[in-house]
C-alpha positions in Angstrom: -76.2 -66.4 94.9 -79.2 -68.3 94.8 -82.4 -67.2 96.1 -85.5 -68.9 96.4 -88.4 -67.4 98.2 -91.9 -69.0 98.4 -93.9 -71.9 97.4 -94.6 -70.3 94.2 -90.7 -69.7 93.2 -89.8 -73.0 94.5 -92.5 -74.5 92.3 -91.1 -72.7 89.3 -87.6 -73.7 90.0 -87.8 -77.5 90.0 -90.2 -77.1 87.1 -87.4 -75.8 85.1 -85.3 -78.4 86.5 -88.1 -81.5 85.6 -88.3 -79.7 82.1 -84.0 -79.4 81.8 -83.6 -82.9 83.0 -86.4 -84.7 81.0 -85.6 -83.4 77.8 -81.8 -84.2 78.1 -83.4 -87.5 79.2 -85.6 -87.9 76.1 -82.9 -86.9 73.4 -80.6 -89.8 74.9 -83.2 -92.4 74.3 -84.5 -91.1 71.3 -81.4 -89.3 69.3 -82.9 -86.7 67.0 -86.5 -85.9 68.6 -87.6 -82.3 69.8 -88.1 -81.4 73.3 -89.9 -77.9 74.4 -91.6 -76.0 76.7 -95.5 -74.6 76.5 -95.9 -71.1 77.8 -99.3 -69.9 78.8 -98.9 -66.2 77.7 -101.5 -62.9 78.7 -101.4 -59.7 76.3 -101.6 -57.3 79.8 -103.1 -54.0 79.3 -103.6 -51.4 81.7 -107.1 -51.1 82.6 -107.1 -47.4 82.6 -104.9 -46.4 80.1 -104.1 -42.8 81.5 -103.3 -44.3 84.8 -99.3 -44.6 85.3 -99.2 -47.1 88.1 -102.0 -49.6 85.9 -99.1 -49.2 83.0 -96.6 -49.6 85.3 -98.6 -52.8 86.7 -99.4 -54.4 83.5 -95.5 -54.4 82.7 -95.1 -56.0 85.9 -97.1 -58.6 85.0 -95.6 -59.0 81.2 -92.3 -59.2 83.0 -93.4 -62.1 86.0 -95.7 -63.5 83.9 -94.4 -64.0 80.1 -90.7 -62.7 80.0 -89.3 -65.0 83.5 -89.6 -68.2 82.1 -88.3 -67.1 78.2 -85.3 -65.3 79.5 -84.5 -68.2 81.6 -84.7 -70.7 78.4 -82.5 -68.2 76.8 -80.1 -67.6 79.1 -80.6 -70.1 81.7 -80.7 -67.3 84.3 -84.3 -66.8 86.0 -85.1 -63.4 88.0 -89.0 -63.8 88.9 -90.9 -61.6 91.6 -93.9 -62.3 92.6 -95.2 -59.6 95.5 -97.1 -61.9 98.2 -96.4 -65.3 96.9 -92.1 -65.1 96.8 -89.3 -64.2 94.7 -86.7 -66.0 92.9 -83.1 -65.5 91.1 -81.1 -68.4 90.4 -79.1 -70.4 87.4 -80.4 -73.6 86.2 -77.5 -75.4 84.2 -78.5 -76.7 80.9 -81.7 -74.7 80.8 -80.4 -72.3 77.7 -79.9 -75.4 75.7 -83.1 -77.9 76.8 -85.4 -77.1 74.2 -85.7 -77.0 70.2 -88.7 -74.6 70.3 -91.4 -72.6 72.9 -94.6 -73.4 72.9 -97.2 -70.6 72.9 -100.9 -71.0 74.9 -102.6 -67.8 74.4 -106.1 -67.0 74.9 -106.9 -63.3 75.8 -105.8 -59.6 76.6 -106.4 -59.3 80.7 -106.8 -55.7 81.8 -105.0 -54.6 84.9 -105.7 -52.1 87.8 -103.5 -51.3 90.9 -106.7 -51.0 93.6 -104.6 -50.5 96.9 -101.6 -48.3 96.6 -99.8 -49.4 99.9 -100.2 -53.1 99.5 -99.7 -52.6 96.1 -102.8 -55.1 95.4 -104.3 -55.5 92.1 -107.0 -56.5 90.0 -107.5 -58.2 86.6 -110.7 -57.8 84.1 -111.6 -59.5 81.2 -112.9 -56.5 79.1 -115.0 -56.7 75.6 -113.4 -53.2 74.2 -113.7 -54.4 70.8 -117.3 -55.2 71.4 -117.0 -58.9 70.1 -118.7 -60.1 73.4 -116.7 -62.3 75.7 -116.3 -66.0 75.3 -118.5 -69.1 77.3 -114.9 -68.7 79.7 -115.8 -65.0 80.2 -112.5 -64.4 78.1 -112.1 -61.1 75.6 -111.3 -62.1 72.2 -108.2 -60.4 70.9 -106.4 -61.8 68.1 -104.2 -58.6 67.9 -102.4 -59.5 70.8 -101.1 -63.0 69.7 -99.0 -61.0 67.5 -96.6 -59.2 70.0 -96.9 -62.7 72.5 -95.1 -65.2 69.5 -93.0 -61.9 68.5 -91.8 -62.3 72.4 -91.4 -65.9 72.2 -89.3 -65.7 69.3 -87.2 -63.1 71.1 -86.0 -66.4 73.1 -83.9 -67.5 70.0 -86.2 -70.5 69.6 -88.9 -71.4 66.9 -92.6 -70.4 68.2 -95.5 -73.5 67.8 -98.8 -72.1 68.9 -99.9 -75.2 71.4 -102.7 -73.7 72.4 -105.2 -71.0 71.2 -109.3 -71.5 71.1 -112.3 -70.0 71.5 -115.3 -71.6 74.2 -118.7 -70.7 72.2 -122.0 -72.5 71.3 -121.9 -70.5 68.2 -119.7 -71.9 65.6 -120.1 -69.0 63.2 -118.0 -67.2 66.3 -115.6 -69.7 65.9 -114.7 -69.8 62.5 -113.9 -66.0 62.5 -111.7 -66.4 65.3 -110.0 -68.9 63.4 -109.6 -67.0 60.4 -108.5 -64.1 62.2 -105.8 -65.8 64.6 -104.4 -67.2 60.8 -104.3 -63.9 59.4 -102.0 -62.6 62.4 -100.2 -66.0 61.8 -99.5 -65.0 58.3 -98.6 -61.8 58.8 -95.6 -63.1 60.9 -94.5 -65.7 58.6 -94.2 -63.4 56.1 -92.2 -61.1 57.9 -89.8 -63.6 58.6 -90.9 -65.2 62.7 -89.7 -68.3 62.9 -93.4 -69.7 63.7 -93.4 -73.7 63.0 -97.2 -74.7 64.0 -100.5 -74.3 65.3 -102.9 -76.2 67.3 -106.3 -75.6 67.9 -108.0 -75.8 71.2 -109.4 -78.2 70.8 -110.3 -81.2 68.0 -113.2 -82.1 70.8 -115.6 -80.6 73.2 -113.8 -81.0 76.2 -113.8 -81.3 79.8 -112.9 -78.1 81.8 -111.2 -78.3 85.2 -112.6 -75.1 86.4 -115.5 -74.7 84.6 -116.8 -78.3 84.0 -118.5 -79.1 80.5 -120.2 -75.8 79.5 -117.8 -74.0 77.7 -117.8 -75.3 74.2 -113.9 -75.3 72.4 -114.5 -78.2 70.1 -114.4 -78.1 66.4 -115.9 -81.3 66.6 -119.5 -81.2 69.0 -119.6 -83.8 71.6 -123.0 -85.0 72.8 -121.5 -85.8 76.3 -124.9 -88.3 77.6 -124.4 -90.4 74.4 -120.8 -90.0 73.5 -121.5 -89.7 69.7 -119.4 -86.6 67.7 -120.5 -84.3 64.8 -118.2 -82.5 63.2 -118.6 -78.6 62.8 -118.4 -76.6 59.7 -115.1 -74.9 61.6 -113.5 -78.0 61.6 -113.3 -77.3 57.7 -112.3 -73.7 58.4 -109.1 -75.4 60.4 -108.6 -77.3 57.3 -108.7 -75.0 54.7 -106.8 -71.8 56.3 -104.1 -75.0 57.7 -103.9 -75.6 53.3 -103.4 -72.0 52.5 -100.7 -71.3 55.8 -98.7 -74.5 54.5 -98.6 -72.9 51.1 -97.6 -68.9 52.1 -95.2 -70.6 54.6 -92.9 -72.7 51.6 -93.6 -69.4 49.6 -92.0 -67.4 52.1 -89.4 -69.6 52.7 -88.6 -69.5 49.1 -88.6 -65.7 49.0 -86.8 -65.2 52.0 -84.2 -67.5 50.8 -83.8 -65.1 47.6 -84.0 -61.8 49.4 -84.8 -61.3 53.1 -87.1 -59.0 53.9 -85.4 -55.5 55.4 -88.5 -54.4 57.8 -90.0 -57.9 58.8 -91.6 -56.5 61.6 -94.6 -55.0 59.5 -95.5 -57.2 56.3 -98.3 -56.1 54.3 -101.7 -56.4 55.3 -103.7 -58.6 53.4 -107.0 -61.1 53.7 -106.6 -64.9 53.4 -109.3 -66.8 50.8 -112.3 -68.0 52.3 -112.4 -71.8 52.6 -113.9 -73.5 50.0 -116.5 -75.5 52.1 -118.3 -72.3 53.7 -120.8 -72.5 51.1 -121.2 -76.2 50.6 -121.6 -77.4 54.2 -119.6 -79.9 56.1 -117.0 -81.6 54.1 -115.9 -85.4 54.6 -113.0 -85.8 57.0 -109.6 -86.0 55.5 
């Protein structure tokens, strides 16, 4: 029996629907083209890690917030509780087999913490544990927890694109290690065998922000926003280079793979990718 309680659950369920019915829509006018679904994804952590009802709220939150909508594209089946805003459990026919791959938006680690024990209210913090500082969104950079969301993703049965991951700063030296070290966990997965097809960065341009305006800063390429004119940063080469060397370790694993699986593909080596050539020349021309 269906049940749908809530603005927030009813929203979610004709979503699906709009997602089911469009794709099927799109393959029957365009026979052989790919249809999927991008899922903004949180790594939750419990904000006081000796606390049993943070843990206990920060897999709460992995389970309404990441897990609803991939078993649903796996099994067509959604079970989503939201306390305060509704509840949901129903079928949507056709969702299991409406996309060719997931999309994967992620961002940040969020840090939960159960305040109010009767109304079972919570809180979320962006923390800088790591001591990289926080990002021009107030975000925590945390590059080890992209890993476990495309592991998650894959767990759908579908191939992972990242659609989405960036970093808002005014310092592009900031940028360029977060790019490396995002491509480094994207390596690391390839190798061991997770079916991950692409990246995008967020994003080519400085952008406009709906919540935050045009302060933060994603762009690879700077936008001077009272003229309009574009210069491209030096980790818009950084993109390019480490997008060269993952095209390359990705045929190579496909080869390998193809000759002998790997038996443990959950922890590949660890291992550094080559700098980019253009760190130490400057800005390269655009290709």
């Amino acid at each position: 029996m269906a049940v749908v309680e809530g603005a927030a659950a009813k929203a979610f369920e004709h979503l699906l629907l709009a997602h089911t019915e469009a794709a099927a829509e799109i393959r029957s006018r365009i026979p052989g083209a790919r249809a999927g679904i991008a899922h903004n994804m949180l790594d939750f952590a419990p904000d006081r890690a000796d606390s049993l009802a943070d843990r206990r709220l920060a897999g709460a939150g992995e389970a309404l917030y990441n897990r609803a909508l991939l078993d649903g594209l796996a099994t067509g089946d959604v079970r989503w509780i939201f306390p305060g805003k509704g509840r949901a459990a129903f079928s949507v026919q056709g969702l299991e087999r409406s996309s060719d791959f997931v999309g994967v938006n992620y961002y940040s680690r969020v840090h939960l913490r159960l305040s109010n024990l009767f109304r079972m209210a919570g809180e979320f913090f962006y923390r800088d544990r790591d001591g990289r500082g926080l990002t021009e969104m107030g975000w925590e950079v945390h590059p080890q927890g992209l890993a476990p969301m495309v592991r998650l993703a894959a767990s759908s049965g579908l191939p992972v694109i990242v659609t989405e991951n960036g970093i808002a700063t005014g310092d592009d030296r900031r940028r360029r290690a977060f790019l490396r070290e995002h491509a480094l966990v994207l390596s690391h997965l390839v190798a061991g065998g997770v079916p991950v097809q692409g990246y995008f960065y967020w994003s080519l341009l400085d952008n406009f922000e709906w919540l935050e305006g045009f302060r933060p800063r994603f762009g690879l390429f700077e936008v001077d926003y009272a003229t309009g004119a574009r210069r491209r940063r030096p980790s818009a080469d950084t993109f390019a280079s480490l997008g060269r060397t993952m095209a390359r370790e990705s045929a190579a694993a496909d080869g390998v793979r193809a000759l002998a699986p790997r038996e443990d593909p959950e922890e590949p080596p660890a291992r550094a990718l080559p700098a980019e050539e253009s760190d130490e020349r400057g800005p390269a021309s655009r290709t």
